[in-house]
C-alpha positions in Angstrom: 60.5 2.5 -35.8 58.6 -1.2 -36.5 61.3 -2.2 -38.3 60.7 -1.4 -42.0 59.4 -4.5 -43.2 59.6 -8.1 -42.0 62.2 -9.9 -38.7 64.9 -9.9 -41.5 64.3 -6.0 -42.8 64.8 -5.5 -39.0 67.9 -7.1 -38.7 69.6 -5.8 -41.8 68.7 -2.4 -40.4 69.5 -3.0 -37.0 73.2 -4.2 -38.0 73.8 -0.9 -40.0 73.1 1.0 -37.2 74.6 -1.3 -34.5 77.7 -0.4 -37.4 76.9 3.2 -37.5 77.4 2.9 -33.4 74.3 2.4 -32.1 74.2 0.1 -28.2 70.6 1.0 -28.3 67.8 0.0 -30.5 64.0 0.8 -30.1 61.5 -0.8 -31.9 57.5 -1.0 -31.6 54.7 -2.6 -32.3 52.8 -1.4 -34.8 52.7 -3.1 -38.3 55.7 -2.1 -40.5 53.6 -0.6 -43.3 50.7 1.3 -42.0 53.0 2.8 -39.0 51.8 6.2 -37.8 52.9 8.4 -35.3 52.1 7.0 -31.4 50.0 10.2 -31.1 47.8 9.9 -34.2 44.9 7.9 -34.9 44.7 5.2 -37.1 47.4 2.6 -35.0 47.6 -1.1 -35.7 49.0 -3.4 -33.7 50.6 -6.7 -34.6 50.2 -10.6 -32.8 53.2 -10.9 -30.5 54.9 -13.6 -32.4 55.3 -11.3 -35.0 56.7 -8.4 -33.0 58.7 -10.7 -30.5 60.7 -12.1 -34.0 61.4 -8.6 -34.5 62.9 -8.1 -30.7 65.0 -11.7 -31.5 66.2 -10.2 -34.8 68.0 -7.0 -32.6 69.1 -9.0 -30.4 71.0 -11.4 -33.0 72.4 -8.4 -34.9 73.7 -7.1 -31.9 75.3 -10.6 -31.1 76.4 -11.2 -34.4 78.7 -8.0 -34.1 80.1 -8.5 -30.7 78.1 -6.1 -28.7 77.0 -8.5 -25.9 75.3 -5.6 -23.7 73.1 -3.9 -26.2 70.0 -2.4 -25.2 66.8 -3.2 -26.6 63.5 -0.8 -26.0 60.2 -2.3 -26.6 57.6 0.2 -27.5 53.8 -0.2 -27.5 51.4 2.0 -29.0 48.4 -0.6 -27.8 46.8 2.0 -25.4 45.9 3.7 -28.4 45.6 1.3 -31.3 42.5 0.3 -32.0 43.3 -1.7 -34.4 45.1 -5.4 -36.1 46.0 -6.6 -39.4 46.1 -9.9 -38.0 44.1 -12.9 -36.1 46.7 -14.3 -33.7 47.6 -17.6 -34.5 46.3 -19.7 -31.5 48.1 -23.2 -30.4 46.2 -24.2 -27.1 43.7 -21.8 -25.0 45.3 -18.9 -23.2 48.8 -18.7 -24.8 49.5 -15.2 -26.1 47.7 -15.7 -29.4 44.4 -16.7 -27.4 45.2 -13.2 -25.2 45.7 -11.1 -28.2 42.3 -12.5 -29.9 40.5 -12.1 -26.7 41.0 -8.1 -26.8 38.9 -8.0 -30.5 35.3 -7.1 -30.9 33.8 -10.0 -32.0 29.9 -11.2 -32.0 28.7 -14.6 -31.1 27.1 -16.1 -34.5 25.5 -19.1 -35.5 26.2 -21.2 -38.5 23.1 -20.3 -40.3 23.7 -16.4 -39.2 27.2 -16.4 -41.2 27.8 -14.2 -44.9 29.9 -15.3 -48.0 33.7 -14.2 -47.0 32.8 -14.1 -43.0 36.1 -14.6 -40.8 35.3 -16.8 -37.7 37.0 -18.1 -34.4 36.2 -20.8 -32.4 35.9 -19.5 -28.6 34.6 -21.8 -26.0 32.7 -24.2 -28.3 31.0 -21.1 -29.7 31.9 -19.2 -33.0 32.2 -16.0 -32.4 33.0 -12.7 -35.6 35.6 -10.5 -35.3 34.4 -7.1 -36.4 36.5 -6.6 -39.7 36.2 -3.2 -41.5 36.0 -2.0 -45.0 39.6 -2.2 -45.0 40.5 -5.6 -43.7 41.5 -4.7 -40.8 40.0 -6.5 -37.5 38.9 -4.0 -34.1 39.4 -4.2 -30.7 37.0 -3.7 -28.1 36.6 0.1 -26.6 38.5 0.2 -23.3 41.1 -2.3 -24.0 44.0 -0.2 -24.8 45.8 -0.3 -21.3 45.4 -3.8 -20.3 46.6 -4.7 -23.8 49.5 -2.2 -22.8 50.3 -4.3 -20.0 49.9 -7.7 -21.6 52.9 -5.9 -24.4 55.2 -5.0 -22.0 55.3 -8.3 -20.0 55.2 -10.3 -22.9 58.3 -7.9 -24.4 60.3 -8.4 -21.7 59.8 -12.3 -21.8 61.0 -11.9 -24.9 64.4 -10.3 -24.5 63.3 -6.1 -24.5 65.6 -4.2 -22.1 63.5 -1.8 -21.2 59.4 -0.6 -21.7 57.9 2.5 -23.9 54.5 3.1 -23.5 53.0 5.8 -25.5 50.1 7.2 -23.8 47.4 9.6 -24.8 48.0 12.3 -21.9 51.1 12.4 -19.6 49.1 11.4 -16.5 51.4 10.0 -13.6 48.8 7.5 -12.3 47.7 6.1 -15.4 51.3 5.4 -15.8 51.8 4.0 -12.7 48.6 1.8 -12.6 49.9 0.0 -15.5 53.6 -0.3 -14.2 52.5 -1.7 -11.4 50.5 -4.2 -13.3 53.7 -5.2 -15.5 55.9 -5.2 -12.1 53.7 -7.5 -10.2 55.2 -10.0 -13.1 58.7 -8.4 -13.8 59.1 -6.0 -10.2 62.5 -4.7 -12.1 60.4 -3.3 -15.5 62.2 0.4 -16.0 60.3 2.6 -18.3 61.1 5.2 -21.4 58.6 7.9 -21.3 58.1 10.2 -24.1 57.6 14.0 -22.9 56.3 14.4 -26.1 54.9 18.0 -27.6 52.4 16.5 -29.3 50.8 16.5 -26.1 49.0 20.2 -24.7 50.9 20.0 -21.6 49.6 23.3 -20.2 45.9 22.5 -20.7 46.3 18.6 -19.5 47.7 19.8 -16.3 45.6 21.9 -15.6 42.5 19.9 -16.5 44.3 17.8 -13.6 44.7 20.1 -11.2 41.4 21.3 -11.2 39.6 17.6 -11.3 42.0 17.2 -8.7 41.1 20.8 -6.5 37.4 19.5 -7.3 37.5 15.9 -6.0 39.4 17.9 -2.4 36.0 20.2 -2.6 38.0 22.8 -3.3 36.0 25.9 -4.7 36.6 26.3 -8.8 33.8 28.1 -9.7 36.4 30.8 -11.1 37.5 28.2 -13.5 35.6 27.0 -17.2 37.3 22.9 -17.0 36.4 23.4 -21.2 38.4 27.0 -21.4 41.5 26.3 -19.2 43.8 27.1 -22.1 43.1 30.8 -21.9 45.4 33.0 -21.5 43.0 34.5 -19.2 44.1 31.9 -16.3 47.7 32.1 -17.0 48.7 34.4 -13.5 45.7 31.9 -11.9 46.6 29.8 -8.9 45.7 26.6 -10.7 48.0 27.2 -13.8 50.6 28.0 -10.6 49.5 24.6 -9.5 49.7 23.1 -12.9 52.9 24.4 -13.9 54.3 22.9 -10.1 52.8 19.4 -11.2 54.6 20.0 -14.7 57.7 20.7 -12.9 57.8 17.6 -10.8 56.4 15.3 -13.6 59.8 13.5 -14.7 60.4 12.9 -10.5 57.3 12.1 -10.1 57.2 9.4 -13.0 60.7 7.8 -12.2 60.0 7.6 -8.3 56.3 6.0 -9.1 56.5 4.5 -12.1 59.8 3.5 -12.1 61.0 5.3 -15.8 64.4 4.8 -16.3 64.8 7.6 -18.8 63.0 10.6 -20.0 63.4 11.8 -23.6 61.5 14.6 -25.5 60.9 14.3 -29.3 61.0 17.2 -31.6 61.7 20.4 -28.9 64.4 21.9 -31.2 62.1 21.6 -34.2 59.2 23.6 -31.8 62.1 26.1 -30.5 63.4 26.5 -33.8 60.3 27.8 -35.2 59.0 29.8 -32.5 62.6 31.6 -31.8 62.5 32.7 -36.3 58.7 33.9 -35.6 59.6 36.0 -32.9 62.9 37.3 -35.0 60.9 38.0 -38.0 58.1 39.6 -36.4 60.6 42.3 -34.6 63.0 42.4 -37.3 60.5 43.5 -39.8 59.0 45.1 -37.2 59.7 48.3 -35.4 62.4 47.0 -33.2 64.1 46.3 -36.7 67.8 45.1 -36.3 67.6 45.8 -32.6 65.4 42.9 -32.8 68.4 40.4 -33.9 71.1 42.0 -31.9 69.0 42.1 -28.3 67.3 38.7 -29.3 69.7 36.4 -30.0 73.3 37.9 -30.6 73.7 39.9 -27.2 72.3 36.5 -25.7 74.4 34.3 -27.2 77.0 36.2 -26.3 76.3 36.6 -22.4 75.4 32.9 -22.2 79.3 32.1 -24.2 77.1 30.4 -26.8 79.6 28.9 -29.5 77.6 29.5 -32.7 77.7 33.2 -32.1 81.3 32.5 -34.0 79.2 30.8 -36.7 82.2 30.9 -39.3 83.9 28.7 -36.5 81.7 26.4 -36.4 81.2 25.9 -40.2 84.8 24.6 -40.0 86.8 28.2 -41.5 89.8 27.7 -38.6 89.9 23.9 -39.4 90.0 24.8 -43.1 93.7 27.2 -42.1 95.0 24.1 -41.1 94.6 22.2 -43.8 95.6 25.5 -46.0 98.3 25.7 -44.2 99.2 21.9 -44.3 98.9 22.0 -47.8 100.8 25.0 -48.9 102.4 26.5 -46.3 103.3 30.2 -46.0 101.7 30.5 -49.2 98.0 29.6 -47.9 95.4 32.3 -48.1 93.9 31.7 -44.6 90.8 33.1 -43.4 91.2 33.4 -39.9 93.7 36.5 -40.1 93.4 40.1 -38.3 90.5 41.1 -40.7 87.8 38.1 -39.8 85.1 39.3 -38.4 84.9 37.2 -35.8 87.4 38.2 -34.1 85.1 41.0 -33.0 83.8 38.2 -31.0 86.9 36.8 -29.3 
């Protein structure tokens, strides 16, 4: 996360789970208490020297315990934060508070031009306003996000960080790329976690892709509403063939161009979990009825040697025999006898 609360928050946290067994920690950028979720709105970002104490405060809690080879993942969610709590502290022009500073929208001003309560910044022998909001916070300028992404990840890595998570708006394999290569003309060796996050529309991204892509060839897709390609209308189309073939290749295509080093999904048991019980409950209470559960999911489980299909197993009934038996010997009442049901299943 971003390390509930300040560098030593971090590090108590980061030894529990270090602890808990833990060799790899990831941590991001965003302020510790106005985090959101990388694919919501409302991001801010903090100065590097704040974040950077953070990555230090890891890397001393995995020292501290004796784990010399812990990995650290630096996350930024700059390409779509739009926002800072925080001015950059500046020490001489172009260190990485005069960068960070140079990303927010600011106006030129004069003296005279200035309100009661005005923040200022001294840029060039000019002062210049940041554009602060009703709520404090300061903005960066539009466009921004994926230079900002870059300066992160090489600044990170200067730091200590292991490896790069970049949180992107779209899972695009050349906007990934372009700002790799950007971070690997500094550190050629940067390795990448992507998120193959459902929070993304995969379907409808691709295949926005494919046909801006079948349109810049001069490729005829008349047949095709850009606006409506989520329909199921196009689903046996050749683009959403295409599409899918681009989805397919996506995690080779990212690591061979991009260089990720690993691939993770968040939430897909949450997704499958919820789609698998709509389906059940919409056949079980419909006119498939119990049909619905024993074709759906039992006969499957089943067929594919799936464990839980012994679900009294796997709540722990045979390891609860043992101990029974452990404990009182030929007297225990064990469960696991002639009449469990699950031995229907053996």
């Amino acid at each position: 996360d971003a390390g509930f609360g300040n560098a030593e928050a971090t590090y108590l946290m980061a030894k529990q789970m270090i602890e808990a067994g833990a060799c790899c920690l990831q941590i991001e950028n965003q302020v510790a208490d106005e985090k959101q979720c990388g694919h919501q709105d409302g991001k801010v970002t903090v100065p590097h020297a704040d974040f950077h104490a953070k990555l230090r405060a890891l890397r001393y809690a995995f020292l501290e315990l004796g784990v010399d080879d812990g990995v650290i993942v630096a996350r930024t969610d700059s390409e779509g934060a739009g926002l800072t709590k925080e001015i950059a502290v500046v020490r001489e022009p172009g260190d990485q508070g005069d960068i960070y500073n140079s990303f927010l929208d600011c106006e030129e001003v004069a003296p005279e031009d200035t309100a009661e309560g005005d923040v200022l910044i001294s840029r060039n022998g000019k002062l210049v306003r940041p554009k602060r909001l009703p709520s404090g916070l300061y903005q960066f300028r539009q466009g921004t996000g994926h230079e900002r992404c870059v300066f992160d990840c090489i600044e990170a890595i200067n730091a200590g960080a292991d490896l790069l998570w970049i949180e992107t708006a779209v899972p695009t394999v050349h906007e990934i790329k372009g700002m790799m290569d950007e971070i690997r003309k500094v550190h050629p060796d940067a390795k990448l976690v992507y998120n193959n996050s459902p929070s993304f529309n995969w379907t409808l991204n691709f295949r926005q892709q494919t046909y801006d892509a079948w349109a810049a060839e001069g490729k005829d897709v008349s047949a095709y509403d850009r606006d409506n390609l989520m329909s199921a209308e196009y689903d046996d189309s050749e683009l959403s063939a295409a599409a899918d073939a681009r989805v397919r290749t996506f995690q080779a295509d990212t690591a061979r161009e991009a260089n990720v080093f690993h691939h993770l999904i968040t939430l897909p048991t949450y997704h499958t979990t919820a789609l698998s019980v709509d389906n059940l409950a919409k056949e079980y209470f419909g006119d498939k009825a119990m049909l619905g559960y024993v074709e759906g999911v039992q006969r499957k489980e089943i067929r594919q040697g799936i464990a839980c299909v012994k679900h009294q197993n796997m709540a722990g009934s045979d390891l609860g025999d043992d101990h029974k038996e452990y404990y009182a010997g030929e007297m225990a009442l064990k469960a696991g006898g002639a009449k469990n049901t699950s031995n229907q299943f053996n």
